[in-house]
N, C-alpha and C positions, 0 to 999 in steps of 0.2 A: 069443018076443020077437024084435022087429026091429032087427039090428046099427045101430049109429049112424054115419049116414058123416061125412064129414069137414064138411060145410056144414052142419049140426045143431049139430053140437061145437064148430065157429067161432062160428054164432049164439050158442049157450049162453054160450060165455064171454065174447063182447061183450056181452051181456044185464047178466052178472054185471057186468063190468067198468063198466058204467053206472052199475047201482046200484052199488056202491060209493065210485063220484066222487060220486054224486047227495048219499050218506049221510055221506063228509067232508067236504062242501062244507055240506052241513045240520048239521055239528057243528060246524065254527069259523064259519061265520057267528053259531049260539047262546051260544060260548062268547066270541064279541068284541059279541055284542049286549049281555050279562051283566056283564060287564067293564068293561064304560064308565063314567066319572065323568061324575056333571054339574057342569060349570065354572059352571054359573050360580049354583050353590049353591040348587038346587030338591029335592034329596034333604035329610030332616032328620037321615038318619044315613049318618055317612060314616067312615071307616076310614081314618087318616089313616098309619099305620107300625106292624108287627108285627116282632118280634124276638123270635127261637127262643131260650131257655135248653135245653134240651134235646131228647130225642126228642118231649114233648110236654108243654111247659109252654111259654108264651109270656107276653110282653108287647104288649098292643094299646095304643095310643091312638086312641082315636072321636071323633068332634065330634058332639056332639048340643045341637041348639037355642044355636050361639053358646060354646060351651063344650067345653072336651078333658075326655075321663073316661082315666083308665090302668087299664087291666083287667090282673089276673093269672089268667091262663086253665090249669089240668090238669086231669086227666082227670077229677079227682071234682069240680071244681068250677070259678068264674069269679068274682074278690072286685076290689071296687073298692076300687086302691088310694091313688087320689086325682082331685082335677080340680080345673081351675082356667078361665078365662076363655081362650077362643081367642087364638092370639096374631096371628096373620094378621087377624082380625076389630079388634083392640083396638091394631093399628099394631105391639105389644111387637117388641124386636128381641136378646130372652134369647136369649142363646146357649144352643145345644144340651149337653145331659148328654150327658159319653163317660164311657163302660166303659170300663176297663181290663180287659179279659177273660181268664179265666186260660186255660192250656191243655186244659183239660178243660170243654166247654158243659153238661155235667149238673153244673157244680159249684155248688151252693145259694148260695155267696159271692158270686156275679157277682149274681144275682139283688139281694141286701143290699146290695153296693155300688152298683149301681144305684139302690134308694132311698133311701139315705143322699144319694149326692148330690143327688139331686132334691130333698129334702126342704131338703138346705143351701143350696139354691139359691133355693126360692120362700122364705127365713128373711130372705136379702140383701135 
């Protein structure tokens, strides 16, 4: 085998160092191609706010077809917890539900207060 001098071992590692700019440069450009909303509202399904209740339960709101669905997303499952008419689309100017959130984000009661108010809110 033939020792490798120094001009081999510089090439090599500008080689590498190429590709490697070549291959982060090809990941955030995919990852901000992927990422983008359309403002024109040409996508029918859109992902409007997600909020973590714990390591893996969430709350989604989607807009599909003119309309919010609230999904409750874990691990065994995704149940629609309600929907109502877009409000951005329908002019409405409802104020937002706030949590009160306890100290602890796995705790099932944030979840329940969460629906309770929403539910007293589209009752007004």
């Amino acid at each position: 085998m033939a020792d490798i001098g120094w001009n081999e071992w510089l090439s090599m590692m500008a080689s590498l160092a190429v590709v490697l700019v070549l291959l982060a440069a090809t990941l955030f450009g995919l990852k901000k191609m992927g990422m983008t909303n359309a403002a024109d509202g040409s996508k029918k399904l859109q992902v409007r706010e997600v909020h973590n209740l714990g390591p893996r339960q969430k709350l989604i709101i989607v807009k599909i077809n003119n309309e919010e669905v609230l999904l409750g997303v874990t691990p065994q499952a995704i149940n629609r917890l309600g929907n109502w008419p877009d409000q951005q689309s329908a002019g409405d100017t409802e104020s937002a539900v706030v949590v009160e959130a306890d100290s602890k984000s796995d705790n099932p009661s944030v979840f329940q207060k969460l629906i309770k108010q929403m539910t007293d809110s589209k009752e007004k």
